[in-house]
C-alpha positions as CSV (number, residue, x, y, z in Angstrom):
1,X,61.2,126.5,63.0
2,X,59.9,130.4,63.1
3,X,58.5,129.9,66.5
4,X,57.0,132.9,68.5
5,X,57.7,133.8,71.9
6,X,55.2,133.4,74.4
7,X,55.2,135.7,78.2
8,X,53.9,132.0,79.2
9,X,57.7,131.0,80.3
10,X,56.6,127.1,79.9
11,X,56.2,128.2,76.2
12,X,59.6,129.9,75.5
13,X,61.0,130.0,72.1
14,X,64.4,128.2,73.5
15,X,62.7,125.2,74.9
16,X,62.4,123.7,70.9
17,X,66.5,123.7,71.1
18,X,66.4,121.5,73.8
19,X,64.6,118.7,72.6
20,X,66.5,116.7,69.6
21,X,64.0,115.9,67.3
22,X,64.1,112.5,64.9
23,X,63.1,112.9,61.9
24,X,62.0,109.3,61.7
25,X,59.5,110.0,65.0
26,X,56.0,111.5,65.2
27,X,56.1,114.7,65.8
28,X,53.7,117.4,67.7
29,X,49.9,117.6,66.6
30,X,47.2,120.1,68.0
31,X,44.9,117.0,68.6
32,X,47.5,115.0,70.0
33,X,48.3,118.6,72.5
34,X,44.6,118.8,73.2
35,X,44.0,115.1,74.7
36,X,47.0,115.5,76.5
37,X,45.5,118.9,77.9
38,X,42.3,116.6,78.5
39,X,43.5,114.3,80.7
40,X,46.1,116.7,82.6
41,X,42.7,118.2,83.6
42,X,41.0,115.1,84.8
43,X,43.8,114.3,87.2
44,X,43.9,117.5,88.1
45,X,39.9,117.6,89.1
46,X,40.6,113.6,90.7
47,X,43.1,115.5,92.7
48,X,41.7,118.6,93.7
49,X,38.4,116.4,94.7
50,X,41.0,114.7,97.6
51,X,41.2,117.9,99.1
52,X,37.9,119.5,98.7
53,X,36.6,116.7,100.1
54,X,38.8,116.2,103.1
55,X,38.3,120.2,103.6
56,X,34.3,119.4,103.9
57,X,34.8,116.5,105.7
58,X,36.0,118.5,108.8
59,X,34.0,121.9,107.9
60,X,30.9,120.0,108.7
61,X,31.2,120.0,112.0
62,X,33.5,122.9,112.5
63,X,34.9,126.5,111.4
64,X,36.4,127.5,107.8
65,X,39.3,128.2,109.6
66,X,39.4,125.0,111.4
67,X,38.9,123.0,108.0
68,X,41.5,124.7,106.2
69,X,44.7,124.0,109.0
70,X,43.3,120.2,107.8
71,X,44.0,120.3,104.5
72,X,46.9,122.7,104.6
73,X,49.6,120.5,104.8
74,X,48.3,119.2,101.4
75,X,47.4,122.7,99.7
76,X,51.2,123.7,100.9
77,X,53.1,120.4,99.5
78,X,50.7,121.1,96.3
79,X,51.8,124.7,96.2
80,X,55.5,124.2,96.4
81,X,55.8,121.1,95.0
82,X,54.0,122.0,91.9
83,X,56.5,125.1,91.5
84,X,59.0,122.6,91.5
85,X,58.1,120.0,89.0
86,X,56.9,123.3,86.5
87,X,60.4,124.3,86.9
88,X,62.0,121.4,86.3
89,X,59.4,120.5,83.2
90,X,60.6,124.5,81.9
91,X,64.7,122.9,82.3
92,X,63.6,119.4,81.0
93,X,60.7,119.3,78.5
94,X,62.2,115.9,77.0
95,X,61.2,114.4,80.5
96,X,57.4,116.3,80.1
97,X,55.6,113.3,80.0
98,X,56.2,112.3,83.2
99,X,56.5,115.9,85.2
100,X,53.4,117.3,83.5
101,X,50.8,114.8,85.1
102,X,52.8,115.0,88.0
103,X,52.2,118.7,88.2
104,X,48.8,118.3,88.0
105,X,48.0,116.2,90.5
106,X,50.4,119.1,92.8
107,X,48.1,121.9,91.4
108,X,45.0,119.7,92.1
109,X,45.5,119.2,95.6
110,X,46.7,123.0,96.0
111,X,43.7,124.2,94.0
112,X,40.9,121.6,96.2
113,X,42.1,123.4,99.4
114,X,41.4,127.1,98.2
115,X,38.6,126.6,96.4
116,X,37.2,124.6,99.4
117,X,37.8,127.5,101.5
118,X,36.3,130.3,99.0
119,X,33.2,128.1,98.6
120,X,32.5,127.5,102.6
121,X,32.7,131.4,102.7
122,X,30.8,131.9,99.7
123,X,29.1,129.4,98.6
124,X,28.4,128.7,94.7
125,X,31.5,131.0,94.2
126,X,33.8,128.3,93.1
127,X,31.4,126.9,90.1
128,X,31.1,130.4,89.0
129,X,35.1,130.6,89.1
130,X,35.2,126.9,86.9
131,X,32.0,128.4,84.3
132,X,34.0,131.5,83.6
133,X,37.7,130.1,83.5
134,X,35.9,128.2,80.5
135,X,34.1,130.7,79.0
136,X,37.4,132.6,79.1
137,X,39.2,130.2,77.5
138,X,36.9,129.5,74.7
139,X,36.3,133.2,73.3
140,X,39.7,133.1,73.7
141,X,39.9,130.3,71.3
142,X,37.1,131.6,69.0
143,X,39.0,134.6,68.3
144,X,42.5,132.8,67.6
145,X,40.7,130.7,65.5
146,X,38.9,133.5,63.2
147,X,41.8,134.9,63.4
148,X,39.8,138.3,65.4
149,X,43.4,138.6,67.7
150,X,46.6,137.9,66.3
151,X,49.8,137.3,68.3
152,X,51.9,140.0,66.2
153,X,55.1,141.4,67.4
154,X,53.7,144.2,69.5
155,X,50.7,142.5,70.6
156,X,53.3,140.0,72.5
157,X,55.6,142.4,73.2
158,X,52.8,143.8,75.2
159,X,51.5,141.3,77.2
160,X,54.8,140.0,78.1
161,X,55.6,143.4,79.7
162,X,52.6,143.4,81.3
163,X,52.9,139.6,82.5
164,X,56.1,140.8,84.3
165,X,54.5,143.8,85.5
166,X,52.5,141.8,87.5
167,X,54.5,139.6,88.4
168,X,57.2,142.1,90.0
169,X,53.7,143.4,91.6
170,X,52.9,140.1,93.1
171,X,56.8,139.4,94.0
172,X,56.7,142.6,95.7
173,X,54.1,142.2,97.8
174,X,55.1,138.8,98.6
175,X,58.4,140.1,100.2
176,X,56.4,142.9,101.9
177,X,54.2,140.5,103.6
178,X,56.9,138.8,105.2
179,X,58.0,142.4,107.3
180,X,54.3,142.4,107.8
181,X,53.0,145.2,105.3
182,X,50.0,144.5,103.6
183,X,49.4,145.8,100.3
184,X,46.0,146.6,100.2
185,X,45.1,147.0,96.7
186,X,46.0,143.9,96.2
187,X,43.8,141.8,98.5
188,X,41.1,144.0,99.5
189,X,37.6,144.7,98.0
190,X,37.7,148.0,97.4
191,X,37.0,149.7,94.0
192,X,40.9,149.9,92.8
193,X,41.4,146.8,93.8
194,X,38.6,145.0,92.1
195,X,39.7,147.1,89.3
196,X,43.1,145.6,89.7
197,X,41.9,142.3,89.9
198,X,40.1,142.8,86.6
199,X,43.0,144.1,84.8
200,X,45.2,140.8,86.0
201,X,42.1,138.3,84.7
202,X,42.0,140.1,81.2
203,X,46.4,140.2,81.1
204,X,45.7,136.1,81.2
205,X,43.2,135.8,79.4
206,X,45.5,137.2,77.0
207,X,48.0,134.8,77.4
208,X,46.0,132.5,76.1
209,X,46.1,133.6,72.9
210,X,49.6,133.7,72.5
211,X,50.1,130.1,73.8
212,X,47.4,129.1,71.2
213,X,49.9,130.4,69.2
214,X,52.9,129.1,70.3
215,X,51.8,125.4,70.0
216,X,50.1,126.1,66.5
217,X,53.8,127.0,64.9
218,X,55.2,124.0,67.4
219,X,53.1,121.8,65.6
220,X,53.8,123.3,61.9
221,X,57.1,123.1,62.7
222,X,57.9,119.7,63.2
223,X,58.0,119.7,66.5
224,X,58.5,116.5,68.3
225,X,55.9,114.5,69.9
226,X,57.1,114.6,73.8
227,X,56.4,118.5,72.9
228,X,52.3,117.8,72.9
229,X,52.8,116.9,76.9
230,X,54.9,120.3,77.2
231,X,52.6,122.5,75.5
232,X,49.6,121.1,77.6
233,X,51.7,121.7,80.2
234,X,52.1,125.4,79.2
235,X,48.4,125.7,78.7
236,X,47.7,124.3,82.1
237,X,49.9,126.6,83.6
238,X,47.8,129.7,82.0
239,X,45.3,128.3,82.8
240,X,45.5,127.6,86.3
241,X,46.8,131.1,86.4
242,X,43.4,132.6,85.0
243,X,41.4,130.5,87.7
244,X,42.8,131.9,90.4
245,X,42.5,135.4,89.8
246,X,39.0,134.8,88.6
247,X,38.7,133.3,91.5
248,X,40.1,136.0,93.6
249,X,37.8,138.3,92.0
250,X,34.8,136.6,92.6
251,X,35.3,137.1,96.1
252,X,36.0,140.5,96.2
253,X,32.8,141.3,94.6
254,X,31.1,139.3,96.9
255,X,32.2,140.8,99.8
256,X,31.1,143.5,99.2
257,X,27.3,142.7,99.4
């Protein structure tokens, strides 16, 4: 198969070599990787509504603050536990039909908490987040599909260095927080950072495209069918991605009014 890298690591080239494929099986459709995308999402809403709903439960008749040490032993054990399970699903994509639902009922409860806590601080914030994830991901699809971007060499070449950029940003600043240095840029709401912010929502929404890509040649090439569960595990992972900084966005901007 001539399959095309993606920066998406859930969408690597290599992962194909690790799954034997029988000739005799079915083997990976779009459609068949686009139900499977489907219903990861519907867990992933049924999950996220657990903690969203706890969150509320206590904000009603307390503090944002207070609410949140509620639920954060769930938005925690969703955080870590869904960075687990993806990178076990990246080491064992045979076993993807069981660790991608899993992972998104981890990324369901993590993403219920910190929604919950954007939208008791600014309210209506997280529907905008959800409409625009959406509308992302669709114009996204819209130019894949009339073939307006293309995923050529340098174009991928490109946003993979910039996906790493970022991520060595993000890595960076992690480790820095720990001493107890804040970088700024990076979670305030001033100009650069909003700017910053901006940049990092367009660098996954250009991910997108090159995933699109990525399970288009797995299905032309034969892949096999556990591959549909892995390549809407690779989507989710963009996705989810994408929310969050939309997400993060949002609230900068509104901040500032």
């Amino acid at each position: 198969m001539n399959l095309t890298k993606s920066s998406n690591p859930a969408l690597s080239k290599s992962v194909f070599s690790r799954v034997q494929t029988d000739a005799q099986a079915d083997v990976m459709t779009i459609e068949g990787t686009v139900n499977k995308t489907g219903l990861m999402f519907l867990i992933l809403a049924f999950a996220a509504a657990f903690t969203w709903r706890k969150f509320f439960g206590v904000y009603e008749y307390g503090s944002p603050e207070s609410a949140f040490s509620v639920v954060a032993p769930w938005l925690i054990g969703g955080g870590i536990g869904g960075f687990i399970v993806a990178i076990i699903t990246v080491f064992s994509p045979r076993y993807s039909n069981i660790t991608a639902p899993i992972y998104a009922v981890l990324e369901g409860l993590f993403l219920g908490g910190i929604s919950a806590f954007f939208e008791a601080q600014y309210p209506g914030l997280v529907m905008r987040a959800v409409a625009l994830t959406f509308g992302v991901f669709f114009i996204m699809l819209f130019l894949f599909r009339s073939g307006k971007i293309r995923a050529t060499g340098k174009f991928r070449m490109a946003i993979i260095a910039a996906t790493g950029g970022i991520a060595l940003i993000y890595f960076v600043s992690f480790i820095a927080g720990m001493f107890g240095v804040n970088i700024g840029f990076l979670h305030g709401n001033s100009l650069f950072s909003i700017g910053f912010s901006l940049v990092v929502v367009g660098i996954a929404a250009l991910n997108l495209i090159l995933d699109f890509d990525f399970i288009q040649r797995g299905a032309e090439g034969g892949a096999p069918k556990i591959m549909e569960w892995y390549g809407a595990f690779g989507l989710m992972v963009t996705l989810v991605w994408l929310y969050i900084e939309i997400l993060r966005l949002l609230s900068k901007l509104a901040s500032r009014d």
